[in-house]
TIRO-2110 file (N, C-alpha, C; in Angstrom, 1 decimal):
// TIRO-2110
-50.5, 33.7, 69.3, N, 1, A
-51.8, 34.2, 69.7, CA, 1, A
-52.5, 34.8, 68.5, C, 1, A
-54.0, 34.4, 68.2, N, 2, A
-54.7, 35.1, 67.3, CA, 2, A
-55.0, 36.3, 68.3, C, 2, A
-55.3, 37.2, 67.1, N, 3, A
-55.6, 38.5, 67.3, CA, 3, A
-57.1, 38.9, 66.0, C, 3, A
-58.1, 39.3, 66.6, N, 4, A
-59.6, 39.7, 66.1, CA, 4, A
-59.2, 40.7, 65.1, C, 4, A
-58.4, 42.0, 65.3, N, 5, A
-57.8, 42.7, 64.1, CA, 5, A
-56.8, 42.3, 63.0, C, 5, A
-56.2, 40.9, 63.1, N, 6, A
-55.6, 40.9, 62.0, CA, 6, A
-56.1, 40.2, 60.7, C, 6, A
-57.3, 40.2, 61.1, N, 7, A
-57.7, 39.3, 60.1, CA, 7, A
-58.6, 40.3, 59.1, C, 7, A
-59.4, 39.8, 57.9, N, 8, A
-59.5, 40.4, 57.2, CA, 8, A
-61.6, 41.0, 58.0, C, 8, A
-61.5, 42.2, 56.6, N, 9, A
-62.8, 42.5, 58.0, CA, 9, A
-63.7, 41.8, 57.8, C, 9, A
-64.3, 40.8, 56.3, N, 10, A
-65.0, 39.5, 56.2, CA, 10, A
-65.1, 38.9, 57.4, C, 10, A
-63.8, 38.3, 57.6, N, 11, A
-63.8, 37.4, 58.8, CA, 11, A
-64.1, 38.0, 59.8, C, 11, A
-63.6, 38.9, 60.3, N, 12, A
-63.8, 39.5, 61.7, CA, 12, A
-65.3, 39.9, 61.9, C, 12, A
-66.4, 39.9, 60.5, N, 13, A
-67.6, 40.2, 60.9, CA, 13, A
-68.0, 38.4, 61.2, C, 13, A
-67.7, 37.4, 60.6, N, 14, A
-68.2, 36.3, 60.6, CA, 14, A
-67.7, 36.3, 62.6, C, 14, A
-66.5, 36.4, 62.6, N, 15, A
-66.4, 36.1, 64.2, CA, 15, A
-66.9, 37.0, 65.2, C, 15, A
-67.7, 38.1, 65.0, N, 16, A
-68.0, 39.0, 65.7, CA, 16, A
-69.5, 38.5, 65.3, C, 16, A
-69.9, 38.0, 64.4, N, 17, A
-71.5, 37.5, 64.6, CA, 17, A
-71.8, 36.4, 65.2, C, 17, A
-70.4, 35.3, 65.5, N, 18, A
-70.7, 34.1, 65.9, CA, 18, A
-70.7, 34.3, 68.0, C, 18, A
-70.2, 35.4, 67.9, N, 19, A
-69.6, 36.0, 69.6, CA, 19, A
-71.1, 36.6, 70.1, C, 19, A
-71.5, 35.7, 71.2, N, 20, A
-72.9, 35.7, 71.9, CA, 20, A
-73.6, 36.0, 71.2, C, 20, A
-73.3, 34.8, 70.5, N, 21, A
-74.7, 34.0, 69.3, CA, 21, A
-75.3, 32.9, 70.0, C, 21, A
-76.2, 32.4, 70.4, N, 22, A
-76.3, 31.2, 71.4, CA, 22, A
-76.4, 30.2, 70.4, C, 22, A
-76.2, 30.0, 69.0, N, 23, A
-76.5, 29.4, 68.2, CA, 23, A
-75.0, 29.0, 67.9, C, 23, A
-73.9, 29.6, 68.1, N, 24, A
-72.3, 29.4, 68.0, CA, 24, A
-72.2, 27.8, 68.6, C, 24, A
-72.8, 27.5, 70.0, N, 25, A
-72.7, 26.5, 70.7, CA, 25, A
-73.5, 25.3, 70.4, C, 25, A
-74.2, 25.4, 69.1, N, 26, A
-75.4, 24.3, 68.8, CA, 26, A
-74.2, 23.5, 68.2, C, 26, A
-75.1, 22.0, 67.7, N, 27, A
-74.5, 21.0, 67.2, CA, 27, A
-74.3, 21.5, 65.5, C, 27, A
-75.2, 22.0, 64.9, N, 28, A
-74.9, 22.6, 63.5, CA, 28, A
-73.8, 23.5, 63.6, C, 28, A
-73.7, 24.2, 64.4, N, 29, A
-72.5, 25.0, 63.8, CA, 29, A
-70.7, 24.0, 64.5, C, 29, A
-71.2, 23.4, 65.3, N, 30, A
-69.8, 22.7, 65.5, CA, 30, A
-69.7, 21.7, 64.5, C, 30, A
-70.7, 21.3, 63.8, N, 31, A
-70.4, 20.0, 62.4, CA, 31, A
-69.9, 21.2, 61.1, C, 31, A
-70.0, 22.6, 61.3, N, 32, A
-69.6, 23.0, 60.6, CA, 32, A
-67.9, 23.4, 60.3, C, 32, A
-67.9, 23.9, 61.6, N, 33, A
-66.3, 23.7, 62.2, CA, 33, A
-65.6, 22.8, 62.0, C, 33, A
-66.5, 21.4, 62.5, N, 34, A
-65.7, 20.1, 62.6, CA, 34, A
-65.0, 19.8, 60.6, C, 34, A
-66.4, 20.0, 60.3, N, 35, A
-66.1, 19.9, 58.6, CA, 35, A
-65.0, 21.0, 58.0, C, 35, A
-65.5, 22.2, 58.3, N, 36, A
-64.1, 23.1, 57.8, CA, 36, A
-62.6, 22.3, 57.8, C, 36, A
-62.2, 22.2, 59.3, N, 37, A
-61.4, 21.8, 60.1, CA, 37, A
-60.5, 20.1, 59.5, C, 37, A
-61.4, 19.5, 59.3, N, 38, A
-61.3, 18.1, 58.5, CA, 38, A
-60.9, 18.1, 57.1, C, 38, A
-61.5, 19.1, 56.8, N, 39, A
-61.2, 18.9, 54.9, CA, 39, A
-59.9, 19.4, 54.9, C, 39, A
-58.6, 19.9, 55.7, N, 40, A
-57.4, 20.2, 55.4, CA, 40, A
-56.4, 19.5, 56.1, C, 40, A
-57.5, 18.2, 56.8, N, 41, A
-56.4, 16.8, 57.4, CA, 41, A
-55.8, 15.8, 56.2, C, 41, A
-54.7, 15.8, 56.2, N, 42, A
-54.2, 14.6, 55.2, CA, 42, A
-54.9, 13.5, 56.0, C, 42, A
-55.4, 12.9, 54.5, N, 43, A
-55.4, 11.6, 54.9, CA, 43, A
-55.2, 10.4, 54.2, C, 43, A
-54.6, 9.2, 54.6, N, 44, A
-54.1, 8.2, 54.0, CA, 44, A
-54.8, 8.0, 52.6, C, 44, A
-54.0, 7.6, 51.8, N, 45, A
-54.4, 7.1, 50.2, CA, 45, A
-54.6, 5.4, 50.4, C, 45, A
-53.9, 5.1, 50.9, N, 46, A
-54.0, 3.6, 51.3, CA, 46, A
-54.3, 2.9, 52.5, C, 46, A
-55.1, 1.7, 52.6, N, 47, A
-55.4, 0.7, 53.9, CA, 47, A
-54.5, 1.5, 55.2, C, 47, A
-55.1, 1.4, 56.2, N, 48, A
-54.5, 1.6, 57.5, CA, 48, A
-54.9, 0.6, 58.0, C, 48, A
-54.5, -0.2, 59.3, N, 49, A
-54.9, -1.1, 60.0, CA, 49, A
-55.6, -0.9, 61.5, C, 49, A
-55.5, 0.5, 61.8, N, 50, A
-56.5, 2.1, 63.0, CA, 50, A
-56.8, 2.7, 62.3, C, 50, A
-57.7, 3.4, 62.0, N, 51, A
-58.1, 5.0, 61.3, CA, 51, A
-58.0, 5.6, 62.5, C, 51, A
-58.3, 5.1, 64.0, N, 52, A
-58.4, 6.0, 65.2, CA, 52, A
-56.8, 6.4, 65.4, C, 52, A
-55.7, 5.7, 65.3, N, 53, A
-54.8, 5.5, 66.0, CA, 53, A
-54.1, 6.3, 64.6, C, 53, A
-54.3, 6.0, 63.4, N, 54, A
-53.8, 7.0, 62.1, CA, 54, A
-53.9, 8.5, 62.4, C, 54, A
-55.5, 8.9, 62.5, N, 55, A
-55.7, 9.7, 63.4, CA, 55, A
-55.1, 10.8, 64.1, C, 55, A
-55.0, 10.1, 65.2, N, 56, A
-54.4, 10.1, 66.5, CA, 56, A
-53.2, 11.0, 66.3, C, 56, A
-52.0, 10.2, 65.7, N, 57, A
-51.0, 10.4, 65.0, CA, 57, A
-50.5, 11.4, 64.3, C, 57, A
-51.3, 11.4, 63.2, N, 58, A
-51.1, 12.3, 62.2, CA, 58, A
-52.0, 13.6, 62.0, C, 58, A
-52.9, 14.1, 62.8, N, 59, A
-54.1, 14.5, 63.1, CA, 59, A
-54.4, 15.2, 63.6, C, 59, A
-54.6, 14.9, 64.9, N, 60, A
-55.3, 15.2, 66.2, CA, 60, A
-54.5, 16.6, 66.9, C, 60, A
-53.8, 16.8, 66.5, N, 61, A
-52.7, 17.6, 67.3, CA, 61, A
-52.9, 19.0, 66.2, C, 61, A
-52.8, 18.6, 64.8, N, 62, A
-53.5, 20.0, 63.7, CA, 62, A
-54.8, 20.6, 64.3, C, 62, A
-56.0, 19.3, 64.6, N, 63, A
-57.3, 19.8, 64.8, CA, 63, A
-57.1, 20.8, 66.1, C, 63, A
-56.3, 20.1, 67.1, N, 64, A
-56.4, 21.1, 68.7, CA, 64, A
-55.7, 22.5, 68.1, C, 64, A
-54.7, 22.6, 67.4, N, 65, A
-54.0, 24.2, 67.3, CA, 65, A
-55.0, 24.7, 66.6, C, 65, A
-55.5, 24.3, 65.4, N, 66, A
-56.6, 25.2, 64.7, CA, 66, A
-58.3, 25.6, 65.9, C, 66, A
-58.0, 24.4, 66.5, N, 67, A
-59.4, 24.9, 67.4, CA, 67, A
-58.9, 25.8, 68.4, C, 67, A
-57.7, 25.5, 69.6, N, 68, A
-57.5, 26.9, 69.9, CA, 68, A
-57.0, 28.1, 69.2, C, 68, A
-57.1, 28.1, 68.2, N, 69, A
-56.7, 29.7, 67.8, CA, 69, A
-58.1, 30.3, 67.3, C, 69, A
-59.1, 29.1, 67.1, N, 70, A
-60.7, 29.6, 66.5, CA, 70, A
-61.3, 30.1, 68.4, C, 70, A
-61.0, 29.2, 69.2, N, 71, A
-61.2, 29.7, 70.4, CA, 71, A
-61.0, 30.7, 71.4, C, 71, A
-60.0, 30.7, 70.6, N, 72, A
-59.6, 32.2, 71.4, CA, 72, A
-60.4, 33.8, 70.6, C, 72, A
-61.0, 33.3, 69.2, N, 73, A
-61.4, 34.6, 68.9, CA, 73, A
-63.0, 34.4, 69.3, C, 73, A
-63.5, 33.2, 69.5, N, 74, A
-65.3, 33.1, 69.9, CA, 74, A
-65.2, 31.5, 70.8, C, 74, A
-66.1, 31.6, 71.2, N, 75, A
-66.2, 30.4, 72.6, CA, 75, A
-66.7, 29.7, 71.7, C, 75, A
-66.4, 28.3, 71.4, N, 76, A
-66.8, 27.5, 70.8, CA, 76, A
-66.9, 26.3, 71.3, C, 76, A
-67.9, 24.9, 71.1, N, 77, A
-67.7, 23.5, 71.5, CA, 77, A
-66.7, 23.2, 71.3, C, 77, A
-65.5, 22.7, 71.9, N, 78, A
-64.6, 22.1, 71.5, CA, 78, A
-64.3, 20.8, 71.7, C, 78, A
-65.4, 20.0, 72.8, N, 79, A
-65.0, 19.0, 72.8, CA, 79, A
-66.2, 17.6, 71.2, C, 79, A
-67.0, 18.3, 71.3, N, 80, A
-67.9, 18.2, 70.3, CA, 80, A
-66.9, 18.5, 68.4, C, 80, A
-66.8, 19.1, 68.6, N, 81, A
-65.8, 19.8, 66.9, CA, 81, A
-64.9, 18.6, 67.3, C, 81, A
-64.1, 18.8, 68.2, N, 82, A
-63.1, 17.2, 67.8, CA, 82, A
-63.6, 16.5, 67.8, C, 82, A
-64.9, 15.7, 68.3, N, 83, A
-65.3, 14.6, 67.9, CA, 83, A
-65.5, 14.8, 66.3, C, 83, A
-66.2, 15.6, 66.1, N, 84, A
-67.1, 15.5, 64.4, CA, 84, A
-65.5, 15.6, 64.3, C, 84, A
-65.1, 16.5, 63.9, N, 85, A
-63.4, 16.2, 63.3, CA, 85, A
-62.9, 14.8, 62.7, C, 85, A
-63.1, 14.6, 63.8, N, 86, A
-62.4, 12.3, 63.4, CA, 86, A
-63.4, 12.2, 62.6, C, 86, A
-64.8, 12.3, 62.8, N, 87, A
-65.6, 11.3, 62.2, CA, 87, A
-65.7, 11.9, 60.4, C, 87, A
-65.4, 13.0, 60.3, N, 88, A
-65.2, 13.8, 59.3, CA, 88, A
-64.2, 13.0, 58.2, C, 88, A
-63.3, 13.1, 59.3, N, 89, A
-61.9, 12.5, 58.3, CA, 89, A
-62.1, 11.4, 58.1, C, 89, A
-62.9, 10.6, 59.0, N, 90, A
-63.2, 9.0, 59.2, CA, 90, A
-63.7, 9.0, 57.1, C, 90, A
-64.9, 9.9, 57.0, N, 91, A
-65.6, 9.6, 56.0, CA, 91, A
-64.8, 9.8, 54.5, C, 91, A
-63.9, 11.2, 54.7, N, 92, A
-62.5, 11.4, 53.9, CA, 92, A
-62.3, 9.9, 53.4, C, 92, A
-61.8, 9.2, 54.7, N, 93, A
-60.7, 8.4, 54.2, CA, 93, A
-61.5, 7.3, 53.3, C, 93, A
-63.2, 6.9, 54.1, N, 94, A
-63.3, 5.8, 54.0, CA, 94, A
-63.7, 5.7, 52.2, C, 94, A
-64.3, 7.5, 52.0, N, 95, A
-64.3, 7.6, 50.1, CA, 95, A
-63.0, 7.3, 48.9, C, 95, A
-62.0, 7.7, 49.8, N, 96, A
-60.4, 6.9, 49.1, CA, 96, A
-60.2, 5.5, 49.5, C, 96, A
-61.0, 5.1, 50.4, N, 97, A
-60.3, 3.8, 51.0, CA, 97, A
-61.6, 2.9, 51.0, C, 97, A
-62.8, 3.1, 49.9, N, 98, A
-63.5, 1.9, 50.0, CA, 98, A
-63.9, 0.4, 50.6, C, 98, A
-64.7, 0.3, 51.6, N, 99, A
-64.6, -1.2, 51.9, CA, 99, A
-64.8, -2.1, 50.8, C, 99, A
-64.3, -3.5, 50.9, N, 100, A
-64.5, -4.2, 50.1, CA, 100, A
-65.6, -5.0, 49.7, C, 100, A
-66.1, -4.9, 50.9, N, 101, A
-67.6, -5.5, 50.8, CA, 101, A
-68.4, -4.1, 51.4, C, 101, A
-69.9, -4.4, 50.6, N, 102, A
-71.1, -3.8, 51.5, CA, 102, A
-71.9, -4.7, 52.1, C, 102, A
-71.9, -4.7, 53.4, N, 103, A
-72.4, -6.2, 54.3, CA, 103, A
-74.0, -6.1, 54.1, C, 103, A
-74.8, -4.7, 54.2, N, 104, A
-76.3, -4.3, 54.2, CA, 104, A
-76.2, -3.0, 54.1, C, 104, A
-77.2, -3.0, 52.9, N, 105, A
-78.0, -1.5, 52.7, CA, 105, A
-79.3, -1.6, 53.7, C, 105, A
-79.7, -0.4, 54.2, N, 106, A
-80.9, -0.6, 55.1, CA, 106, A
-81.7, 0.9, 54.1, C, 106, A
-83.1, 0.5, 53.9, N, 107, A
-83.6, 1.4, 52.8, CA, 107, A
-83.7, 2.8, 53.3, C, 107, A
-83.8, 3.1, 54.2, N, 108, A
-83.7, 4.2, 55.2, CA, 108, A
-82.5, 4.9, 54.7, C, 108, A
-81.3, 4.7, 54.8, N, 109, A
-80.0, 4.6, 54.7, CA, 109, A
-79.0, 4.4, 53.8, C, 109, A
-79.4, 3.9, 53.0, N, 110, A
-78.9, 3.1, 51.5, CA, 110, A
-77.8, 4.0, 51.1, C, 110, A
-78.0, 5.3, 51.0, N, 111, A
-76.5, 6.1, 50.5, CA, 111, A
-75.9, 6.5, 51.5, C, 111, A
-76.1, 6.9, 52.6, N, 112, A
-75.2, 6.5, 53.9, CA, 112, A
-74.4, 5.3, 53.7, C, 112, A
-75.4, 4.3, 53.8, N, 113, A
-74.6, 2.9, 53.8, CA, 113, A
-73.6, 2.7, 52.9, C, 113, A
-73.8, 3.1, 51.9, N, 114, A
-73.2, 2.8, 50.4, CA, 114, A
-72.4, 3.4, 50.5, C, 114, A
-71.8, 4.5, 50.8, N, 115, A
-71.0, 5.3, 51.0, CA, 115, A
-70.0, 5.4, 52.4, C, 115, A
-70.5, 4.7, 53.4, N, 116, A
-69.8, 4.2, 54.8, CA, 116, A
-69.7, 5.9, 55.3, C, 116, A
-71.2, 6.5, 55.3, N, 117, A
-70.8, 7.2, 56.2, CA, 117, A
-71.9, 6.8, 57.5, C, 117, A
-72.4, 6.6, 57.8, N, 118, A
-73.3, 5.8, 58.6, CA, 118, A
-72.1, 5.3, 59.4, C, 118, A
-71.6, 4.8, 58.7, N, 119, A
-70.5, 3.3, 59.5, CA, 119, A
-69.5, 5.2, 60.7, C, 119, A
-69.2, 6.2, 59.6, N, 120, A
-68.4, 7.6, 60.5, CA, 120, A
-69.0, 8.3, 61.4, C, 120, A
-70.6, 8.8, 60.6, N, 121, A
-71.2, 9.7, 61.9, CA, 121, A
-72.3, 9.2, 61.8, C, 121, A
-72.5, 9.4, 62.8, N, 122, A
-73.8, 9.1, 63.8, CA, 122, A
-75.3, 9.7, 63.3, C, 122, A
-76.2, 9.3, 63.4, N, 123, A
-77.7, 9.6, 63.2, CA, 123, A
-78.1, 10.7, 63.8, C, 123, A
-77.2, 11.4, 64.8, N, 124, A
-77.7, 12.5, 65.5, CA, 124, A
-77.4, 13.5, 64.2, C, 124, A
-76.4, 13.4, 63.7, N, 125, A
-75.9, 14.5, 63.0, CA, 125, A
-76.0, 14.5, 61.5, C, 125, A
-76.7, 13.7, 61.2, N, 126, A
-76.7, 13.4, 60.6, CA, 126, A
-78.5, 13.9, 59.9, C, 126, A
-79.1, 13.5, 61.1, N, 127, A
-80.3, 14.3, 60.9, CA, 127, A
-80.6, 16.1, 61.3, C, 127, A
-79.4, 16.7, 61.7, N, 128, A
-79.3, 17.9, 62.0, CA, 128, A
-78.5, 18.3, 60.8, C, 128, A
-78.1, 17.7, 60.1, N, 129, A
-77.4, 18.2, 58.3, CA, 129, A
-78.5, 18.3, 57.7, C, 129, A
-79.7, 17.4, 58.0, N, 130, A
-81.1, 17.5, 56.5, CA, 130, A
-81.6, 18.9, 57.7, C, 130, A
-81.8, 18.7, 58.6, N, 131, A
-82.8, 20.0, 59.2, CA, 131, A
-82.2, 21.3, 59.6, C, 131, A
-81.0, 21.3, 59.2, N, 132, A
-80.1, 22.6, 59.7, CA, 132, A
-79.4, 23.4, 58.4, C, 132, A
-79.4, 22.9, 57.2, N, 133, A
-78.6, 22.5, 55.9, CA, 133, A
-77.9, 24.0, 55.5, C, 133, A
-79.2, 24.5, 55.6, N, 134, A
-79.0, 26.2, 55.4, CA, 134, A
-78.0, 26.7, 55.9, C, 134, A
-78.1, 26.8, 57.2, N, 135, A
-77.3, 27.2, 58.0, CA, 135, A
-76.0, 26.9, 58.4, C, 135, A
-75.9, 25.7, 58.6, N, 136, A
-74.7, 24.8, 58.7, CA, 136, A
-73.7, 24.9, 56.9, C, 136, A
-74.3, 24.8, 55.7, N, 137, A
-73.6, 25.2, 54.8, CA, 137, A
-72.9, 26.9, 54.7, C, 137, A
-74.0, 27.9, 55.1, N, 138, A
-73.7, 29.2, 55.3, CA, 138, A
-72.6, 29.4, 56.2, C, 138, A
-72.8, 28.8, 57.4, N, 139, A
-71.5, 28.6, 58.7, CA, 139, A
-70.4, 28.1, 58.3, C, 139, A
-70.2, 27.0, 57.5, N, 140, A
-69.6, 26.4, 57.1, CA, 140, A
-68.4, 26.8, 55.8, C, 140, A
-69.3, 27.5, 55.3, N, 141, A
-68.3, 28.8, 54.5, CA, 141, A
-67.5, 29.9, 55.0, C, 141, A
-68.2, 30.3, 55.7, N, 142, A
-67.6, 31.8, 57.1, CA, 142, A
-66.8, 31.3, 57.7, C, 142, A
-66.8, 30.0, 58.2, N, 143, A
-65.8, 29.9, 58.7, CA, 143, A
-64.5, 28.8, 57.9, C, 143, A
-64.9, 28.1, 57.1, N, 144, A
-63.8, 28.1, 56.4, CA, 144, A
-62.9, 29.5, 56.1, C, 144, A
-63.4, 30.7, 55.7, N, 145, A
-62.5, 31.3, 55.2, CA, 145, A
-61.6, 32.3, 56.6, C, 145, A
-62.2, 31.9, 57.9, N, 146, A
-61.6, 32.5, 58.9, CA, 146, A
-60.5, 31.7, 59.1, C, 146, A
-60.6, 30.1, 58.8, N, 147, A
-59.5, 29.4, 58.6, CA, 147, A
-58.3, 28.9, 58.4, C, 147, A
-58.6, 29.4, 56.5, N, 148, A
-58.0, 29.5, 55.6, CA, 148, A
-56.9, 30.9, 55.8, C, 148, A
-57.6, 31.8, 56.3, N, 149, A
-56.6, 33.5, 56.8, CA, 149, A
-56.1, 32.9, 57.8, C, 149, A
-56.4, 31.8, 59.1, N, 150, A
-55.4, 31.9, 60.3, CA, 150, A
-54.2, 30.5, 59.7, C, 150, A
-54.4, 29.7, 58.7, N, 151, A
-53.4, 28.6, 58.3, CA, 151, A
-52.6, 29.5, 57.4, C, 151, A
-52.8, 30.3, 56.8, N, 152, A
-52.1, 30.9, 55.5, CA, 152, A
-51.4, 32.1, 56.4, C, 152, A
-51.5, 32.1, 57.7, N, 153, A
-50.3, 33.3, 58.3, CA, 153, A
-50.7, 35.2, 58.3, C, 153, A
-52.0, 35.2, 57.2, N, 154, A
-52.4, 36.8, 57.4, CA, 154, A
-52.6, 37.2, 58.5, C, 154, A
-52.5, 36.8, 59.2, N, 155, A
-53.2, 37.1, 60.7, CA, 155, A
-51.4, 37.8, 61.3, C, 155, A
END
């Protein structure tokens, strides 16, 4: 069980600011989460034949312990954060794991495309990263390091 006093008092203000914040529950701060959360998933160096099912596997089960132990110190989207989560890792993998072809650039999109993240997340969230940027990087730091204290055992 997390506990709100063991942690350092940095964090415990970042989680005491996020706690009936109505802004905790928006889509920017769960892409923030989901990104924390993702950047400490191994993921394959080489071809998989699923990314969902690699995933699934190797994965999915880290993202749930770290989200309930983040949930139990502030109410958070959780079913949303595991989505972005995959799609997160999805983009991880697909910068180690290059397609072999680019089928179309669409000019809108061209470094999306180029980059196959378009092909991971979605246009909702993708337009809430240009209009949220501030925030979602700020969030996205605070809580990385609430993270980093509850995987590293200070707690």
């Amino acid at each position: 069980m997390t506990y709100l006093t063991s942690l350092s008092k940095t964090s415990q203000d970042t989680i005491l600011s996020m706690s009936g914040n109505p802004r905790t529950k928006n889509l920017g701060t769960s892409l923030a989460i989901a990104k924390a959360i993702a950047r400490r998933l191994n993921v394959p160096s080489g071809e998989v034949e699923s990314l969902h099912m690699q995933y699934m596997v190797s994965s999915s089960e880290q993202v749930v312990r770290i989200l309930s132990a983040l949930n139990e110190l502030t109410a958070v989207d959780v079913e949303t954060i595991k989505t972005y989560a995959e799609k997160f890792y999805n983009v991880r993998y697909y910068a180690l794991n290059p397609p072999a072809n680019i089928l179309m650039l669409n000019a809108d999109t061209a470094i999306q495309d180029f980059f196959s993240i378009s092909t991971a997340v979605d246009q909702t969230a993708l337009a809430e990263l240009k209009n949220e940027s501030v925030f979602i990087a700020k969030t996205y730091n605070e809580v990385s390091s609430v993270i980093d204290e509850m995987l590293t055992g200070r707690m």
